[in-house]
N, C-alpha and C positions, 0 to 999 in steps of 0.2 A: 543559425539552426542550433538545436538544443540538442546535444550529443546526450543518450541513453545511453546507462551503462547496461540495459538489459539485451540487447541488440549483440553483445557479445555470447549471448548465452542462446540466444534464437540460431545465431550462424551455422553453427554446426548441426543443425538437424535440418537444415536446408536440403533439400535432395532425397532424403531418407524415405524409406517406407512410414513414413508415421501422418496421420495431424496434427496440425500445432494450431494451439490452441489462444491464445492471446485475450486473458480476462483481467477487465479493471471497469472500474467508473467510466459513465460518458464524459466525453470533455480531459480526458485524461492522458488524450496522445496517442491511442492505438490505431485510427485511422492514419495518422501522419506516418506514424512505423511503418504501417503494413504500406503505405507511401514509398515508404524510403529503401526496404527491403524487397520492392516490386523493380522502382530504379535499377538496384544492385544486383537483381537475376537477371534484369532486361540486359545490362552491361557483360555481365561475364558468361550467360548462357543466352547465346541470340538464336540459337536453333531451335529453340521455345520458347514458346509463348506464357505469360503473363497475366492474367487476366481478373483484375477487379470487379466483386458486382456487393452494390451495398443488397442486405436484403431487408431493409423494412423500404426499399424505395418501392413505389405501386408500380414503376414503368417494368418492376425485373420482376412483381412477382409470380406471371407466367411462366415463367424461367423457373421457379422452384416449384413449382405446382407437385411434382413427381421427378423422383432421379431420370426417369427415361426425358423428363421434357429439358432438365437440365444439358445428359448426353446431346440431344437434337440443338444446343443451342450452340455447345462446345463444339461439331461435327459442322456446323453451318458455317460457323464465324470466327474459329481462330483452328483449322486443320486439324482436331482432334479426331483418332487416336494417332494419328501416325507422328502428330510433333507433341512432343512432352507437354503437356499443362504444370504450371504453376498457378492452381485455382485457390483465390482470397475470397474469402463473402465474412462482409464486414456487418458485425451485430445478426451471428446467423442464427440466433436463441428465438426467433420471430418466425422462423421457419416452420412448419407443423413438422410434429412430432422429428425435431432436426437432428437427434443422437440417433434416429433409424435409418434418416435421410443418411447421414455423411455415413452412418457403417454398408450401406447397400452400396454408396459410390466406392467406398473405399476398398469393400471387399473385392470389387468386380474389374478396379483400374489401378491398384496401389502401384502397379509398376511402369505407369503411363501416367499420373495425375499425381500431384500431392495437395491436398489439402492445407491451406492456411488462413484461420475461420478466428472473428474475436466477436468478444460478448460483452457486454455492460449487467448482466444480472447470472451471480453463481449461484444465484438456489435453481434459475432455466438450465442453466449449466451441469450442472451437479444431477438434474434432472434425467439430461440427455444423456450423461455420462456412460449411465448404466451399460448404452450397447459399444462402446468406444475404449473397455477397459481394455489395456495392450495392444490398442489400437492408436491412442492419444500422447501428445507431450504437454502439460498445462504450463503457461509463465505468465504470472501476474502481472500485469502493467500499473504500476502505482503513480500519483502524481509524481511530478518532477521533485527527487531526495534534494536535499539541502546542498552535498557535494554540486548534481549535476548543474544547479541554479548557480552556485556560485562561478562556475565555471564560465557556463555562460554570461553570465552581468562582468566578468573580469577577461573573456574573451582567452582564455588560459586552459590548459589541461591539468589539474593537479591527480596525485596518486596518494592511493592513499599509506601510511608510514606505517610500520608495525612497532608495538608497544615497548617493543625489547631497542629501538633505535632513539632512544631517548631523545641524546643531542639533535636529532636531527627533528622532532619535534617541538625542541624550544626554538630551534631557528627557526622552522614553519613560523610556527606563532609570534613570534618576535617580528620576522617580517612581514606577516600578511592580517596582523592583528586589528589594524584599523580598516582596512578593506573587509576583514572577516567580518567586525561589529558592524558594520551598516549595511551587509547583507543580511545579517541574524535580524537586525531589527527591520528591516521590508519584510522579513520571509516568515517571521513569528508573526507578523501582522494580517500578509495579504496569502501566506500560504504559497502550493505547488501547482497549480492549475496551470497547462503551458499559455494560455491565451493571456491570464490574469502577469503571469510572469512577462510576457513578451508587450505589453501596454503599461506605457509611461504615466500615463498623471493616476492619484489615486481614486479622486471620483470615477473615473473611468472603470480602474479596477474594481469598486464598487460595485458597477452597473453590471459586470460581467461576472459577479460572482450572484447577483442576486437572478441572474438570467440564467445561470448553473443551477440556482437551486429551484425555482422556476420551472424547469426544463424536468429536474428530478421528479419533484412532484407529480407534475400534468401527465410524464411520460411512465418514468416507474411506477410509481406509486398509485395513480387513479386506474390510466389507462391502459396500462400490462398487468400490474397486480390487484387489477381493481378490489385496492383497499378502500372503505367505507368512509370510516371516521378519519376524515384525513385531519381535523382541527386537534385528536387524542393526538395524532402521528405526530404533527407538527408539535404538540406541546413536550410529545417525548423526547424529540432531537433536542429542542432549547434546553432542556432539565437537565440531559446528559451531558450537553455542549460545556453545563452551568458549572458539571462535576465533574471534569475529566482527571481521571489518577482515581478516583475514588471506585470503594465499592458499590457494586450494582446489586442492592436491596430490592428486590421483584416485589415485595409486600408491602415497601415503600413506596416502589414507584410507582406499585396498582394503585394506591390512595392515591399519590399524588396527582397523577396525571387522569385518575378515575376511568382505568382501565379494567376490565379481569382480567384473572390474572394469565390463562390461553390467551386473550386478545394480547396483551402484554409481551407473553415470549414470544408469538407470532411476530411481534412490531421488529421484537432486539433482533431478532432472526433474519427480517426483512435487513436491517441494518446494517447488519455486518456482510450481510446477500448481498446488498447494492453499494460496498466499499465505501459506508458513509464509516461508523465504527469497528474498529476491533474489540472483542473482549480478552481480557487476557485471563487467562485459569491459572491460580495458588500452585505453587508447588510446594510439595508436604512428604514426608515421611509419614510422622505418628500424629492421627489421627485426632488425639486426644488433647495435643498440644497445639498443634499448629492449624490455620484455615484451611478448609480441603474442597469447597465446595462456591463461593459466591463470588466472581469474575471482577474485573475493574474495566473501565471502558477508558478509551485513548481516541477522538476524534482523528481520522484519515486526511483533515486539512487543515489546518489550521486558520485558514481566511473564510473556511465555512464558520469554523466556531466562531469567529468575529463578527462575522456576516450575523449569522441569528441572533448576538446579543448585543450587535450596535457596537464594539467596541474596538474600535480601529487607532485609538490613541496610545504610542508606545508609553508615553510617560506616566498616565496614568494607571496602565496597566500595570506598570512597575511600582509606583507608589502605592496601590492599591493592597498589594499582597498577592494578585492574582499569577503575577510575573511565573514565582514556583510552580505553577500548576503549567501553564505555560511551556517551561521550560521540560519540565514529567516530559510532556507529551512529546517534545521537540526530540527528547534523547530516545525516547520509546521509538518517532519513526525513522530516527540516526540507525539505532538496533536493526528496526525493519528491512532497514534497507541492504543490510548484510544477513540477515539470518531469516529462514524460515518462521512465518508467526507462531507454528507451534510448538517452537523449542525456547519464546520470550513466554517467562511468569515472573511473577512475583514474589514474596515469604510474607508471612503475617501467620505469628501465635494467635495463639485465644488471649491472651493478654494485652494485644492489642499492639506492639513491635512489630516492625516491619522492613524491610529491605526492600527497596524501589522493584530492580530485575533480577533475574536469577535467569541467565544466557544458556541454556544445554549445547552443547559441544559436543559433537562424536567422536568415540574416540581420542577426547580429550575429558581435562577438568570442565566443569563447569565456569563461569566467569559472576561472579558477582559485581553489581551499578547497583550506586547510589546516589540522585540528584540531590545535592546541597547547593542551592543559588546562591550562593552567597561568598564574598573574600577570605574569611576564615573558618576553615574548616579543621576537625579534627575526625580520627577513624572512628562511625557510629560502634554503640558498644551491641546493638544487636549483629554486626556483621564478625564481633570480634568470638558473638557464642554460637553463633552459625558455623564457623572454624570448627569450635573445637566440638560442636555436639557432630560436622561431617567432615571431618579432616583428608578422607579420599575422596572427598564429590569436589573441593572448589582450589581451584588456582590460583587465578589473577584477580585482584579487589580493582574496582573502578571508582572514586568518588566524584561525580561532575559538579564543578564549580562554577562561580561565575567567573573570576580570572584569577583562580591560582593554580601554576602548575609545576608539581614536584616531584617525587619518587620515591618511596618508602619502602623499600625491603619490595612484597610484592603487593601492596598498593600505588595504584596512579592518581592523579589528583589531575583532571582535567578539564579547562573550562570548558564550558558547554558545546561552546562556537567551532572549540577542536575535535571533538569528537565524531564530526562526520570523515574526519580526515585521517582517524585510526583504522588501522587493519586487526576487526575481529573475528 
């Protein structure tokens, strides 16, 4: 089984007057959770009941017809009100008008029933939202992070080391370095999809990622968001897939892919809605110097972007030049997976310099990343006039390498592969 580390942050709102809310990609493990966090109520709370219902299945959707028909279902067949519900409805965005559904349930039973409901699409989501405000807890479900994979293929628990514990980072690396690289290289390749991760040959994982995206298509994209032009949709994912780290030019990409340019932000929208991309937004001061407005995109899997461009070869990827871009994105969802996405951007002047991240912190500095793939590195000189133009915004400098790792005053120099294993 593939240990989540987001299951720690679900536990304690177990019980609570709230909904929880559980949003990611299909294919992504939230059925399995809500699996595994149904087991562990059944275990410690046996005086209540439990009780799963998917709801895009046909056989439940009498069951949602109306809150009253759902009461009648819970009242028949598992002792509702008198024994506590623990109620999961798995992909409940399918439900009609379902942020009115759960606020009527939740109003009328929150001290008898809890609600624990996941979705594969945040724009239905975001949708329903409106009647759930102070009502809801949201937690992302992303593919399986690079940590939780390695754990698993090494059958091990690691933790992750804080930056101030140096020594004990060279020994990580030191001893777990060649075990790290030949997980870095499956996972830059075939990506975090738990199915794709848990199936051995690679034609196989193949089959199962082209069956994921397959599934995307026919199910998000045609027939929930009945999108049109699905041959622009599909051109726009490969283009993006083709650029990842780079900016997202709309006047560009409307030529290229022969979109308008509404149809266009509609598509990115859909995108980053259905946990295929992130964009990430500039962070700026002055206006006049710095980018302030045009996003960079970071694919959410990395065995998708393989997947659409055919390119499942580590070596050539490496030889290729592509490696770097690669590697952006590998650190970007290293980031992800510790920080909120909307406290990861980037720096880029109008001159054209740039700094990979820029980490927001509460309550703290800021942190500054920089991916350098490569064995010899020195400090870029834009992160050394980013210092001194915002000497109260930034703390700790990051440079990720490909394997050197050292300590410079308060720059770190670390390889790529270690970086899931820092505490930032």
């Amino acid at each position: 089984m593939i240990k989540r580390e987001i299951t720690k942050k679900i536990r304690p709102w177990l019980g609570k007057e709230k909904i929880l809310i559980l949003k990611g990609s299909r294919q992504v493990g939230k059925t399995t959770l809500l699996k595994q966090i149904e087991k562990e109520l059944a275990e410690k709370n046996p005086a209540s009941a439990v009780v799963y219902l998917l709801a895009d299945d046909l056989d439940n959707k009498p069951i949602f017809n109306s809150p009253a028909s759902l009461e009648l279902y819970l009242k028949q067949f598992h002792g509702f009100p008198s024994k506590y519900i623990y109620l999961m409805i798995d992909e409940f965005q399918v439900i009609n008008q379902a942020g009115l559904f759960l606020k009527n349930i939740f109003d009328k039973y929150k001290s008898k029933l809890q609600l624990i409901v996941s979705g594969s699409s945040s724009l239905e989501i975001t949708k329903n939202s409106e009647f759930l405000t102070g009502r809801a807890i949201h937690f992302d479900i992303a593919r399986i992070n690079f940590k939780e994979y390695f754990d698993f293929a090494n059958q091990t628990e690691t933790k992750r080391i804080d930056l101030e514990d140096f020594k004990k980072l060279v020994l990580f690396y030191q001893t777990l370095r060649p075990k790290l690289e030949v997980a870095l290289k499956e996972y830059s390749i075939f990506g975090g999809y738990p199915e794709v991760i848990t199936t051995r040959k690679a034609e196989d994982k193949k089959i199962i990622l082209k069956s994921i995206i397959k599934t995307y298509i026919e199910k998000d994209i045609i027939n929930f968001l009945k999108i049109e032009n699905v041959s622009g949709f599909n051109n726009l994912i490969k283009i993006l897939s083709s650029q990842i780290g780079s900016l997202v030019n709309a006047n560009e990409l409307s030529n290229t892919v022969n979109l308008a340019g509404n149809t266009l932000n509609k598509y990115l929208d859909i995108l980053a809605g259905t946990y295929i991309f992130n964009f990430v937004t500039p962070f700026y001061r002055n206006i006049r110097s710095e980018t302030s407005k045009m996003p960079k995109a970071y694919i959410l899997d990395l065995g998708i972007r393989n997947y659409l461009l055919r390119s499942f070869d580590f070596d050539t990827l490496n030889s290729s030049g592509t490696m770097g871009n690669i590697m952006e994105n590998f650190v970007y969802l290293a980031l992800l997976s510790q920080n909120p996405k909307d406290y990861l951007h980037f720096y880029r002047t109008i001159s054209g310099t740039e700094i990979d991240f820029v980490i927001e912190k509460e309550n703290e500095k800021n942190i500054l990343c920089e991916v350098k793939y490569r064995s010899k590195v020195k400090l870029p000189l834009t992160m050394k006039n980013f210092q001194k133009r915002y000497p109260d915004l930034i703390g700790q400098k990051i440079i990720v390498t490909k394997d050197l790792l050292k300590k410079e005053s308060n720059v770190c120099y670390l390889p790529a592969v270690l970086l899931p294993f820092v505490k930032l």
